[in-house]
C-alpha positions in Angstrom: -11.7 26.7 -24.2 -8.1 25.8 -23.9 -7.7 28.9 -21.4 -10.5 27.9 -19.5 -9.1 24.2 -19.0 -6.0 25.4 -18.3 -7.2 27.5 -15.7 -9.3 24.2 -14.0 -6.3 22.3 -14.3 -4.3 24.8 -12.0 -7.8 25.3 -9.7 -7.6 21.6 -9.4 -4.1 21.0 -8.4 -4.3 23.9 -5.6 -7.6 21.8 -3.9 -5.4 18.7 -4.2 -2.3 20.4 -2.9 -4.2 21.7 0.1 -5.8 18.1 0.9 -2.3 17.1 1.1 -1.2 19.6 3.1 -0.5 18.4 6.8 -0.4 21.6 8.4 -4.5 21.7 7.6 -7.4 19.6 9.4 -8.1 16.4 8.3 -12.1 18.0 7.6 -10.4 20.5 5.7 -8.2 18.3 3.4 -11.4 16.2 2.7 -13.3 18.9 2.0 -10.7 20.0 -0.5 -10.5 16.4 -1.6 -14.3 16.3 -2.2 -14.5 20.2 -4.1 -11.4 18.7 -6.2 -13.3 15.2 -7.4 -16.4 17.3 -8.4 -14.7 20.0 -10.3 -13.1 17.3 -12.1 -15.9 15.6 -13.2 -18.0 19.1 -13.4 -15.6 19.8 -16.1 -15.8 16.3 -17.9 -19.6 16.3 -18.1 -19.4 19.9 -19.6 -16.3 19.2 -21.8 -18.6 15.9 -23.1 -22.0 17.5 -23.3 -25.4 16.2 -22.6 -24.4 12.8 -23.7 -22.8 10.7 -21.6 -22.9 7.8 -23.3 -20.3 9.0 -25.7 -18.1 9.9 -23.0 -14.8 9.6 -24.3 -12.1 8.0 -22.3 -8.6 8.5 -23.3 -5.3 6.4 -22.7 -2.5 8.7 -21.7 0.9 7.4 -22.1 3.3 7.7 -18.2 6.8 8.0 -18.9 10.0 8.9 -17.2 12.8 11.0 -18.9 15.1 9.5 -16.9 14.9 5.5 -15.5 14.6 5.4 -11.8 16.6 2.2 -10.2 14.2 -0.1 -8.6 11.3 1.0 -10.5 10.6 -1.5 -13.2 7.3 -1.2 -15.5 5.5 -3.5 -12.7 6.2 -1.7 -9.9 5.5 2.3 -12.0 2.4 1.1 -13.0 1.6 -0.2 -8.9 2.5 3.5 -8.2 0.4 5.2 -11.2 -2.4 2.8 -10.3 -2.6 3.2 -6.3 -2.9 7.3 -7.4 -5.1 7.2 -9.8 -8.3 6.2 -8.8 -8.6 9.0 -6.2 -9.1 10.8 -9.3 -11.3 8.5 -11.1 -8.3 6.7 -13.6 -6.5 3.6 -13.7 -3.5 2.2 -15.1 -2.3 -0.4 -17.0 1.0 -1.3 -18.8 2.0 -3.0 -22.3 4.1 -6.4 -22.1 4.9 -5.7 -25.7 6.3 -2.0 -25.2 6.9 -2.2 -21.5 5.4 1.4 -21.3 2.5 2.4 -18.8 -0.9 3.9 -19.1 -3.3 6.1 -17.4 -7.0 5.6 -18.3 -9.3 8.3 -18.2 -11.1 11.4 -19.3 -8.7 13.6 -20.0 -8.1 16.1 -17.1 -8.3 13.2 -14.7 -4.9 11.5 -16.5 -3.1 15.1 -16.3 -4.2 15.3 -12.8 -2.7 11.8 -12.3 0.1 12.4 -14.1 1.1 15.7 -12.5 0.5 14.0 -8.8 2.4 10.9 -9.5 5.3 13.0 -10.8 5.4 15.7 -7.3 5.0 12.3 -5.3 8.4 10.4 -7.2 10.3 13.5 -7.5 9.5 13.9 -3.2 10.8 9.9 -3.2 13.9 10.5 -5.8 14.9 12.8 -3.1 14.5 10.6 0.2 15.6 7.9 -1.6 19.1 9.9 -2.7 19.3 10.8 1.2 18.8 7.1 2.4 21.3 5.8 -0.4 24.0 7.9 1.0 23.6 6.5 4.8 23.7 3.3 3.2 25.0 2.7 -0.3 24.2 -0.3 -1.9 21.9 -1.1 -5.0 19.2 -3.3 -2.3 19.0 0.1 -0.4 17.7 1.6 -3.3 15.3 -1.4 -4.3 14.0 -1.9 -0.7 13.5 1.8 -0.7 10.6 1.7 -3.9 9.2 -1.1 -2.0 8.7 0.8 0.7 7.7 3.7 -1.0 4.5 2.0 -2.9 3.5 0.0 0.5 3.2 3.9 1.6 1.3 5.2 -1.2 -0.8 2.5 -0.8 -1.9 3.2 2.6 -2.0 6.7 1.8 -4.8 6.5 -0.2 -6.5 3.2 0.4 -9.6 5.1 1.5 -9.6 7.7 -1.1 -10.4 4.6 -4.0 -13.2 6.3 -6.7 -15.2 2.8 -6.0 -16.9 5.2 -2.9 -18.0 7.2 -5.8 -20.6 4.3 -7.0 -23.4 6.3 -8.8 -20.9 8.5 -10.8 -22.0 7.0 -14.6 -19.3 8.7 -15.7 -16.6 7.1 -13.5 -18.8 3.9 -13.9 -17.5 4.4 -17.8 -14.0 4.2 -16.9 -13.5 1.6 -14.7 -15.8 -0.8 -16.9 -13.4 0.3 -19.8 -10.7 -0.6 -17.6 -11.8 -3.9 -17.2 -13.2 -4.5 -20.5 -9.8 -3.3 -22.0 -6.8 -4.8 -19.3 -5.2 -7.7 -17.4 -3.5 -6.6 -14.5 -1.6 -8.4 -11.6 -0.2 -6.7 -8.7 3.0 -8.5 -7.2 4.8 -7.2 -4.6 8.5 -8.2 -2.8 9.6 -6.3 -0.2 13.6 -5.8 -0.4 15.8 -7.0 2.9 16.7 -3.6 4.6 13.7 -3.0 6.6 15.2 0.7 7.3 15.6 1.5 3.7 11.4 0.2 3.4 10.6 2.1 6.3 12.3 5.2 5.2 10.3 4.3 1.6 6.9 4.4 4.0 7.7 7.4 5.5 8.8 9.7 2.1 5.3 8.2 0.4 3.1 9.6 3.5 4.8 12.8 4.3 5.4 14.1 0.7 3.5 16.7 0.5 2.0 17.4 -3.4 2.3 21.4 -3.3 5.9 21.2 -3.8 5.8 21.2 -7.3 3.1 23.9 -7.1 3.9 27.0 -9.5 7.6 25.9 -10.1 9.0 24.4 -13.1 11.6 22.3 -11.1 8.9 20.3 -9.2 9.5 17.8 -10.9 12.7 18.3 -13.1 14.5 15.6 -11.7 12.4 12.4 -12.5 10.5 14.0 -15.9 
Protein backbone atom coordinates (compact mmCIF):
# COMPACT_ATOMS: atom_id res chain seq x y z
CA UNK A 1 0.00 0.00 0.00
CA UNK A 2 2.68 2.37 0.94
CA UNK A 3 4.35 1.69 -2.63
CA UNK A 4 1.32 2.27 -4.32
CA UNK A 5 0.73 5.86 -2.55
CA UNK A 6 3.96 6.67 -3.10
CA UNK A 7 3.75 6.07 -6.58
CA UNK A 8 0.20 8.41 -6.82
CA UNK A 9 1.96 10.93 -4.90
CA UNK A 10 4.77 11.30 -7.66
CA UNK A 11 1.83 10.60 -10.58
CA UNK A 12 0.19 13.53 -8.98
CA UNK A 13 2.93 16.03 -8.72
CA UNK A 14 3.93 15.37 -12.58
CA UNK A 15 -0.04 16.43 -13.56
CA UNK A 16 0.45 19.40 -11.31
CA UNK A 17 3.90 20.24 -12.62
CA UNK A 18 2.58 20.11 -16.16
CA UNK A 19 -0.51 22.44 -15.36
CA UNK A 20 2.01 24.77 -14.27
CA UNK A 21 4.06 24.55 -16.93
CA UNK A 22 3.86 27.71 -19.31
CA UNK A 23 5.40 26.40 -22.18
CA UNK A 24 1.91 24.12 -22.54
CA UNK A 25 -1.72 25.33 -23.61
CA UNK A 26 -3.78 26.75 -21.21
CA UNK A 27 -6.50 23.50 -22.26
CA UNK A 28 -3.71 21.37 -21.56
CA UNK A 29 -2.69 22.67 -18.11
CA UNK A 30 -6.46 22.35 -17.11
CA UNK A 31 -6.81 19.21 -18.30
CA UNK A 32 -3.85 18.17 -16.20
CA UNK A 33 -5.38 20.32 -13.46
CA UNK A 34 -8.60 18.40 -13.73
CA UNK A 35 -6.83 14.51 -14.11
CA UNK A 36 -4.75 15.75 -11.00
CA UNK A 37 -7.94 16.79 -8.56
CA UNK A 38 -9.61 13.36 -9.49
CA UNK A 39 -6.72 11.16 -8.91
CA UNK A 40 -6.46 12.79 -5.70
CA UNK A 41 -9.72 12.18 -4.52
CA UNK A 42 -9.88 8.64 -6.59
CA UNK A 43 -7.30 7.77 -4.16
CA UNK A 44 -8.99 9.26 -0.92
CA UNK A 45 -12.29 7.46 -1.59
CA UNK A 46 -10.34 4.18 -2.11
CA UNK A 47 -7.81 4.77 0.72
CA UNK A 48 -11.35 5.36 3.02
CA UNK A 49 -13.52 2.69 1.67
CA UNK A 50 -17.16 2.53 0.95
CA UNK A 51 -17.84 4.78 3.84
CA UNK A 52 -17.61 8.18 3.44
CA UNK A 53 -18.98 9.27 6.34
CA UNK A 54 -15.96 8.26 8.32
CA UNK A 55 -13.78 9.97 6.06
CA UNK A 56 -10.92 10.96 8.03
CA UNK A 57 -9.46 14.30 7.78
CA UNK A 58 -6.04 14.93 9.12
CA UNK A 59 -4.24 18.19 10.40
CA UNK A 60 -0.80 18.32 8.95
CA UNK A 61 1.60 20.44 10.72
CA UNK A 62 3.70 23.43 7.75
CA UNK A 63 6.95 24.33 8.97
CA UNK A 64 10.03 25.97 7.84
CA UNK A 65 13.55 24.73 8.81
CA UNK A 66 14.78 27.87 8.37
CA UNK A 67 12.61 31.43 9.21
CA UNK A 68 12.08 33.44 6.03
CA UNK A 69 12.15 37.49 6.76
CA UNK A 70 8.84 38.94 6.13
CA UNK A 71 7.00 35.90 6.48
CA UNK A 72 5.33 35.89 9.80
CA UNK A 73 2.79 32.98 10.95
CA UNK A 74 -0.15 35.39 9.34
CA UNK A 75 1.15 35.95 6.29
CA UNK A 76 2.61 31.66 5.81
CA UNK A 77 -0.62 30.61 6.58
CA UNK A 78 -2.25 33.43 3.70
CA UNK A 79 0.32 31.57 1.38
CA UNK A 80 -0.56 27.83 2.60
CA UNK A 81 -4.22 28.84 2.45
CA UNK A 82 -4.40 30.60 -1.14
CA UNK A 83 -2.65 26.94 -2.33
CA UNK A 84 -4.44 24.76 -0.79
CA UNK A 85 -7.78 24.63 -1.82
CA UNK A 86 -6.93 23.92 -5.43
CA UNK A 87 -6.28 20.73 -3.91
CA UNK A 88 -9.25 20.41 -1.70
CA UNK A 89 -7.34 21.68 1.96
CA UNK A 90 -7.21 24.56 4.01
CA UNK A 91 -5.17 26.14 6.51
CA UNK A 92 -5.16 27.48 9.70
CA UNK A 93 -2.65 28.62 12.34
CA UNK A 94 -2.30 28.31 16.33
CA UNK A 95 -2.15 31.72 18.35
CA UNK A 96 -0.84 29.64 21.21
CA UNK A 97 2.05 27.91 19.22
CA UNK A 98 2.28 30.27 16.33
CA UNK A 99 2.66 27.20 14.01
CA UNK A 100 0.39 26.55 10.81
CA UNK A 101 -1.78 23.84 9.57
CA UNK A 102 -2.90 22.18 6.49
CA UNK A 103 -6.37 20.41 6.69
CA UNK A 104 -7.12 17.58 4.78
CA UNK A 105 -7.15 13.97 3.69
CA UNK A 106 -3.95 12.98 3.73
CA UNK A 107 -2.36 13.04 0.20
CA UNK A 108 -4.11 16.42 -0.43
CA UNK A 109 -1.86 18.06 2.64
CA UNK A 110 1.47 16.44 1.09
CA UNK A 111 0.40 17.71 -2.16
CA UNK A 112 -0.05 21.09 -0.55
CA UNK A 113 2.87 20.87 1.31
CA UNK A 114 5.19 19.87 -1.46
CA UNK A 115 3.64 22.81 -3.86
CA UNK A 116 3.88 25.50 -1.30
CA UNK A 117 7.44 24.49 -0.63
CA UNK A 118 8.67 24.54 -4.84
CA UNK A 119 6.53 27.88 -4.97
CA UNK A 120 8.70 29.66 -1.63
CA UNK A 121 11.87 28.08 -2.54
CA UNK A 122 11.13 29.79 -6.51
CA UNK A 123 10.34 33.29 -4.19
CA UNK A 124 13.50 32.78 -1.69
CA UNK A 125 15.27 32.99 -4.86
CA UNK A 126 13.69 36.17 -6.60
CA UNK A 127 13.51 37.66 -3.51
CA UNK A 128 17.55 37.09 -2.78
CA UNK A 129 17.95 38.71 -6.45
CA UNK A 130 15.60 41.77 -5.69
CA UNK A 131 17.38 42.23 -2.16
CA UNK A 132 20.71 42.66 -3.84
CA UNK A 133 19.42 45.59 -6.43
CA UNK A 134 18.07 47.06 -3.39
CA UNK A 135 19.18 46.11 0.07
CA UNK A 136 17.13 47.08 2.74
CA UNK A 137 14.88 44.96 5.23
CA UNK A 138 11.35 46.80 3.53
CA UNK A 139 12.62 45.33 0.20
CA UNK A 140 12.41 42.13 1.53
CA UNK A 141 8.97 42.74 3.38
CA UNK A 142 7.35 44.46 0.33
CA UNK A 143 8.71 41.63 -1.62
CA UNK A 144 6.34 38.68 0.50
CA UNK A 145 3.61 41.12 0.03
CA UNK A 146 3.89 41.03 -3.37
CA UNK A 147 4.49 37.57 -3.59
CA UNK A 148 0.98 36.43 -1.84
CA UNK A 149 -1.03 39.27 -3.91
CA UNK A 150 0.48 36.96 -6.84
CA UNK A 151 -0.38 33.63 -5.51
CA UNK A 152 -3.50 34.91 -4.97
CA UNK A 153 -4.38 35.76 -8.41
CA UNK A 154 -2.73 32.74 -9.57
CA UNK A 155 -5.16 30.61 -8.36
CA UNK A 156 -8.28 32.58 -7.62
CA UNK A 157 -10.13 30.51 -10.10
CA UNK A 158 -8.72 27.20 -9.23
CA UNK A 159 -10.77 27.52 -5.49
CA UNK A 160 -12.20 23.59 -4.73
CA UNK A 161 -15.63 25.67 -3.94
CA UNK A 162 -16.20 24.92 -8.10
CA UNK A 163 -16.05 21.41 -6.89
CA UNK A 164 -19.58 21.71 -5.03
CA UNK A 165 -21.00 18.12 -5.12
CA UNK A 166 -17.61 16.47 -4.03
CA UNK A 167 -19.05 14.99 -0.34
CA UNK A 168 -15.88 14.37 0.30
CA UNK A 169 -14.36 17.92 -0.14
CA UNK A 170 -17.81 19.03 1.36
CA UNK A 171 -16.19 17.11 4.63
CA UNK A 172 -13.33 19.18 4.79
CA UNK A 173 -14.18 22.46 4.36
CA UNK A 174 -17.23 21.99 6.89
CA UNK A 175 -14.43 20.68 9.24
CA UNK A 176 -12.64 23.67 8.42
CA UNK A 177 -15.20 25.79 9.54
CA UNK A 178 -16.53 23.80 12.31
CA UNK A 179 -12.91 23.63 13.71
CA UNK A 180 -11.06 27.45 12.83
CA UNK A 181 -11.21 31.25 13.05
CA UNK A 182 -9.40 32.77 10.45
CA UNK A 183 -8.76 36.51 9.33
CA UNK A 184 -6.89 37.49 6.41
CA UNK A 185 -5.05 40.91 6.71
CA UNK A 186 -3.01 42.24 4.32
CA UNK A 187 -0.39 45.47 4.15
CA UNK A 188 1.34 46.04 1.21
CA UNK A 189 5.15 47.25 2.01
CA UNK A 190 6.31 50.88 0.32
CA UNK A 191 8.61 49.74 -2.61
CA UNK A 192 6.08 49.13 -5.26
CA UNK A 193 9.19 47.53 -7.36
CA UNK A 194 10.06 45.12 -4.73
CA UNK A 195 5.81 44.05 -4.70
CA UNK A 196 5.80 43.96 -8.20
CA UNK A 197 8.84 41.87 -8.53
CA UNK A 198 6.98 39.68 -5.46
CA UNK A 199 3.88 39.51 -8.28
CA UNK A 200 5.93 38.45 -10.88
CA UNK A 201 8.13 35.46 -8.99
CA UNK A 202 4.48 34.14 -7.57
CA UNK A 203 3.01 33.80 -11.29
CA UNK A 204 5.98 32.71 -13.25
CA UNK A 205 7.34 30.06 -10.80
CA UNK A 206 6.99 27.25 -12.30
CA UNK A 207 6.19 23.99 -9.76
CA UNK A 208 8.39 21.25 -11.82
CA UNK A 209 11.47 22.74 -10.49
CA UNK A 210 11.58 20.76 -7.51
CA UNK A 211 10.54 17.75 -9.65
CA UNK A 212 12.84 14.56 -9.04
CA UNK A 213 15.61 16.59 -7.19
CA UNK A 214 16.29 16.71 -3.67
CA UNK A 215 17.43 20.40 -3.70
CA UNK A 216 14.05 21.67 -4.85
CA UNK A 217 13.45 22.80 -2.05
CA UNK A 218 16.63 22.59 0.25
CA UNK A 219 16.79 26.11 0.84
CA UNK A 220 13.48 27.07 2.66
CA UNK A 221 12.81 23.22 4.21
Amino acid sequence: MTQDREKIIERIKKLIALSEDSSTTEGERDNCRQKAKKLMLQYSIDALGEDLSEAEICTQQFKLEKTIFGLDTLNLCSIVGTVGPTFGCYSCFSHQTGSVFIMGFKVNCEIVDYTVRVLLNQGAKDCSSMWRQSPSANTKLAFWKGFIFGLKKRYVLKDALEETGIKLYDKVRQEFLARTQFVNHMILGSSGEAVQAGIKSAQEARVNAGLNSQSGTKNIA
